[in-house]
C-alpha positions in Angstrom: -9.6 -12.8 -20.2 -11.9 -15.8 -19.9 -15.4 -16.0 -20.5 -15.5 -18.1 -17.2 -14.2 -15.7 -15.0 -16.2 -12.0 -16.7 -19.1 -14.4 -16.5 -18.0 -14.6 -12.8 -17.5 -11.0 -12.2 -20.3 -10.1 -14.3 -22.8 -12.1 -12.0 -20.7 -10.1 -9.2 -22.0 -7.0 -10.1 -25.3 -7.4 -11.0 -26.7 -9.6 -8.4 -24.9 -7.3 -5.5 -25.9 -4.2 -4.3 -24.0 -1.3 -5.3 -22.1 0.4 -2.7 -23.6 3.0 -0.5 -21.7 6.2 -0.8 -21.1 6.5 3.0 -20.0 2.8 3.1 -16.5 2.1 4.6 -13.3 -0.2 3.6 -14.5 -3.9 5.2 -11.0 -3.6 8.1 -10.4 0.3 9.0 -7.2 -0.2 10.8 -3.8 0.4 9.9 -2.1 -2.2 7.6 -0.4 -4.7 9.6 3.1 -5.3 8.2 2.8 -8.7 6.7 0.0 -7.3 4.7 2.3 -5.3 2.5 5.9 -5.6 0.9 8.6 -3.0 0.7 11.0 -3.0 -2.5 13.0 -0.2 -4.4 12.2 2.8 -1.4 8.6 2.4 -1.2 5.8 -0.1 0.6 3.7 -1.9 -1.8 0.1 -3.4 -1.0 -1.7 -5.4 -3.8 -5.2 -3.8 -3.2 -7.4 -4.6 -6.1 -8.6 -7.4 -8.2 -9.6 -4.7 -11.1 -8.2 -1.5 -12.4 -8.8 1.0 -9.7 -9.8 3.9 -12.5 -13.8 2.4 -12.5 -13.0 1.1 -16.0 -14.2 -2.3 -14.6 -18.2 -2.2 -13.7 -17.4 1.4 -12.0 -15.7 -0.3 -8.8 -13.0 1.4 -7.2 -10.7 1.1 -4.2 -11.7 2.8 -1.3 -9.1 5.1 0.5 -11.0 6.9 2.8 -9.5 5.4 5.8 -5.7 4.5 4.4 -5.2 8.4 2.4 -4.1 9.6 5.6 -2.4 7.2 6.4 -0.5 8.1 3.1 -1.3 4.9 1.2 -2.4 6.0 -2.9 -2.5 4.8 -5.8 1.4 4.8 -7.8 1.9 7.3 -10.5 3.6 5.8 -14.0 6.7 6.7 -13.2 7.0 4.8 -9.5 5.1 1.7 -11.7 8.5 0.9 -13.5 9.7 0.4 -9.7 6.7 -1.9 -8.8 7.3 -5.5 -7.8 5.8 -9.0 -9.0 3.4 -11.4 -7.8 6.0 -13.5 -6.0 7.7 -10.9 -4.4 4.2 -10.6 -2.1 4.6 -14.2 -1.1 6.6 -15.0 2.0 6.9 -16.2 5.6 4.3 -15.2 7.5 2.2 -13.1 5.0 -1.1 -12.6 6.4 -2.4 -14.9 3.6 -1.9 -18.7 4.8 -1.7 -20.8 1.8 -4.7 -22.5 0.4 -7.0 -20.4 2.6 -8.2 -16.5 3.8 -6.5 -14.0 6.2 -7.8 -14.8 9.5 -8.2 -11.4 10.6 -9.3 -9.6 7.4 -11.2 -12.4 5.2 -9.0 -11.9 1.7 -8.1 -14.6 -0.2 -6.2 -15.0 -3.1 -8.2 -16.5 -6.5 -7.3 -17.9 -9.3 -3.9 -19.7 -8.5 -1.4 -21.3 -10.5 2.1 -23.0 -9.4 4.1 -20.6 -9.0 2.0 -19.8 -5.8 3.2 -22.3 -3.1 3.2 -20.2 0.5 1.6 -17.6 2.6 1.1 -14.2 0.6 0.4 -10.7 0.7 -3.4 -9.2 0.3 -4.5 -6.0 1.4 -8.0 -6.1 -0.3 -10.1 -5.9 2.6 -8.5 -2.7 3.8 -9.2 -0.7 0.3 -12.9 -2.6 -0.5 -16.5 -2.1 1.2 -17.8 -5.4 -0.4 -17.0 -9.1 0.7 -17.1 -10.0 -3.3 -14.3 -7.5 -4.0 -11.7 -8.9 -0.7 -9.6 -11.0 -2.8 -6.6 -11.1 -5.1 -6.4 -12.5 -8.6 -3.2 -14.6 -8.7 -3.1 -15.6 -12.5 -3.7 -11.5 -13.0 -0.7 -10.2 -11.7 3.3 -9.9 -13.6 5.2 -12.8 -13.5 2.7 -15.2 -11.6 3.3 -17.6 -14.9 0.7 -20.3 -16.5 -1.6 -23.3 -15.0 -4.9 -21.9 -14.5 -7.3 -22.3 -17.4 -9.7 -19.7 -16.2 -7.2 -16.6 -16.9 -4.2 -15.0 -17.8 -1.5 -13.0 -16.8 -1.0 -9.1 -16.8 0.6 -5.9 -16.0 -0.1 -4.4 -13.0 -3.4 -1.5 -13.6 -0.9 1.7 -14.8 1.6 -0.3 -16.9 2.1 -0.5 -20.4 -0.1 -3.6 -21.6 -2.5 -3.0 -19.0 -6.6 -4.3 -19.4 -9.2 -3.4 -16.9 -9.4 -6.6 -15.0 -5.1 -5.9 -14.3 -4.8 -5.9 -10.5 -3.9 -3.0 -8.7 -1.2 -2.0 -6.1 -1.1 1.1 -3.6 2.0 2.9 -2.8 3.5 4.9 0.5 6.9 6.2 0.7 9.6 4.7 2.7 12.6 6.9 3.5 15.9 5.5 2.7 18.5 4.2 5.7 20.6 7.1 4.7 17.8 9.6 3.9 16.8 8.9 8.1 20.1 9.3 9.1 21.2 12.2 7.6 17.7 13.5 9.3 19.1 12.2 12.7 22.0 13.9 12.0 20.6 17.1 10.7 18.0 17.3 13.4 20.9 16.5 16.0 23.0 19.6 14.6 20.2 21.8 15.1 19.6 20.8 18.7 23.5 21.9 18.7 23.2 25.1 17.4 20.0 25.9 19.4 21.5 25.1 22.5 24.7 27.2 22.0 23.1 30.2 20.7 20.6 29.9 23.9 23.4 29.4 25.8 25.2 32.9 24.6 22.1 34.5 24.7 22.0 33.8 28.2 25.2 34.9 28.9 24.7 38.1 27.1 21.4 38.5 29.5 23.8 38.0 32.6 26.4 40.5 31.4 24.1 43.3 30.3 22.2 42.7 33.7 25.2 42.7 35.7 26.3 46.1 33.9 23.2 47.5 34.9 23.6 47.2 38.0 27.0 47.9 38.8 26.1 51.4 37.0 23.4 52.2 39.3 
């Protein structure tokens, strides 16, 4: 890492007031889609311009209001499916190039060339402080050279990862075939539940009608 940019952060953290421990993410809505990527099964929101264990000046993401929504942080294992930098940059990212997220504030920092359209941030939905709503660029895998202040990195829970690596949150996406054998499965039950109600019935009308007859 540079001493320009720790010097940065450094000043960050000192000249900022700490957190409260009631404070909130800085946008407590719902993620809107072009604020996250899905690849290999899973949606993918680049969250954190630090390791989101504390190991950098104690800060950590804030999931108070996207947990239940089902947004965590990966495991190892579902960090070999992770994507790269560019793979958040497309049409219509809620990042405009060369400038913030109109609705949220994040911004992406330290750039180099390989950045050259709208992106995808999610900062401001995971951090309490305006200082933290951004994401590093140069930091992340395969976001290659040009800026002097900075270096690439894993992703936070890779191999090779350092505590200013940037980090991603995960949520599940079911497969195409996953939901349709659910369709399908939930279909055949509505099937089965009908017939059976509907011999059940029947059974009600023939044991009623037996009654009768033999009074």
């Amino acid at each position: 890492m540079s001493r320009l940019r720790h010097l940065v952060l450094s000043f960050a953290l000192v000249t900022i007031a700490a957190p409260s421990a009631f404070s909130t993410p800085l946008v407590e809505a719902p993620l809107p889609s072009n604020a996250y990527i899905t690849k290999n099964g899973y949606e993918w929101a680049w969250i954190f311009a630090v390791a989101s264990d504390g190991s950098y000046g104690g800060l950590v993401p804030d999931f108070s209001f996207q947990g239940p929504l089902g947004w965590r942080l990966p495991s190892t294992e579902e960090m070999v499916f992770a994507p790269v930098a560019t793979d958040f940059q497309f049409p219509g990212a809620n990042v405009p190039f060369g400038t913030g997220d109109p609705v949220s504030g994040a911004y992406f920092a330290y750039l180099t060339p390989t950045l050259t359209g709208n992106a995808a941030c999610a900062a401001a939905y995971f951090v309490s402080e305006v200082f933290e709503n951004h994401c590093d660029w140069a930091n992340a895998p395969v976001s290659g050279p040009g800026n002097p202040d900075t270096e690439e990195h894993p992703w936070w829970g890779q191999p090779g990862a350092v505590n200013y690596s940037e980090s991603l949150a995960i949520r599940a996406v079911p497969e195409p075939a996953a939901l349709t054998l659910l369709t399908v499965g939930l279909a055949g039950l509505a099937a089965v539940s009908g017939v059976m109600s509907r011999l059940l019935w029947k059974r009600e009308v023939a044991h009623s009608s037996g009654g009768a007859e033999r009074r």
